[in-house]
C-alpha angles and dihedrals in degrees: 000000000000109000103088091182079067095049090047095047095046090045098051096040089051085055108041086052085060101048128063113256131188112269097268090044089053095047094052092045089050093050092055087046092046090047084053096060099040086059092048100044103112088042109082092180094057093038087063100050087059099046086045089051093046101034092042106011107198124154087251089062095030081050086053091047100056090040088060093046095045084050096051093046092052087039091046113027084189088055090050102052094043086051093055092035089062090032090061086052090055102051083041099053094040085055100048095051093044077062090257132134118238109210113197128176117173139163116038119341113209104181130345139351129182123197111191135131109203112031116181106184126005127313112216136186131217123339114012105231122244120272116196 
C-alpha cells in the first residue's frame, strides 16, 4: 500500500462510522459508505472487506480496506477520482461541523496559497515592501 490518502481515508471512514457525529457529518459518511457498496455489489469478496472493516473494525480489515480501495482506484481511474472527490466532501463536512476549517486547493497552482483558519495581522508574500 502506497496511496496514504487510502489509508487515511479507510481508516477514518472505519472510525467516524463508530462514533457518534453530528447529523451532517453522518450523512456524508454514510453516503460515502452507501457509494462504496454500491461499487462493490456484485463483488462479494469486497463486499466483505467493507462490511468486515465497518462491522469489526481491526488494523488487519481497515488495512484490506484501503488495499481495495488503493487496487480499484489504480484498476478505475474514474472510481478513484470520484472516491477522492467525495472523500474531499467528507473531510470537508466532518470538519466543518467539529468546528474546524477545512482548507482545499486542487488543479494547477501559479503563485501563492494560504490555508489557515484563524489570521490575526497580515499575511505577505515575498519581499516586504519598503516603509519610510
Amino acid at each position: 500500500m502506497n496511496d496514504p490518502i487510502m489509508v487515511t481515508a479507510a481508516t477514518t471512514l472505519v472510525a467516524w462510522a463508530t462514533t457518534e457525529l453530528a447529523q451532517s457529518g453522518r450523512a456524508a459518511v454514510s453516503s460515502l459508505i452507501g457509494f462504496l457498496r454500491h461499487r462493490f455489489r456484485h463483488e462479494p469478496a469486497s463486499r466483505a472487506a467493507i462490511e468486515e472493516a465497518l462491522q469489526q473494525p481491526s488494523p488487519e480489515a481497515v488495512g484490506r480496506l484501503a488495499e481495495l480501495l488503493e487496487r480499484e482506484s489504480r484498476r478505475d481511474v474514474a472510481f478513484g477520482a470520484e472516491l477522492r472527490s467525495r472523500w474531499s466532501q467528507v473531510d470537508a463536512t466532518v470538519a466543518e461541523g467539529a468546528g474546524g476549517v477545512a482548507n482545499s486547493v486542487s488543479g494547477d497552482v501559479d503563485g501563492s496559497v494560504v490555508q489557515a483558519r484563524d489570521v490575526h495581522g497580515g499575511i505577505h508574500f515575498g519581499d516586504r515592501p519598503d516603509r519610510h
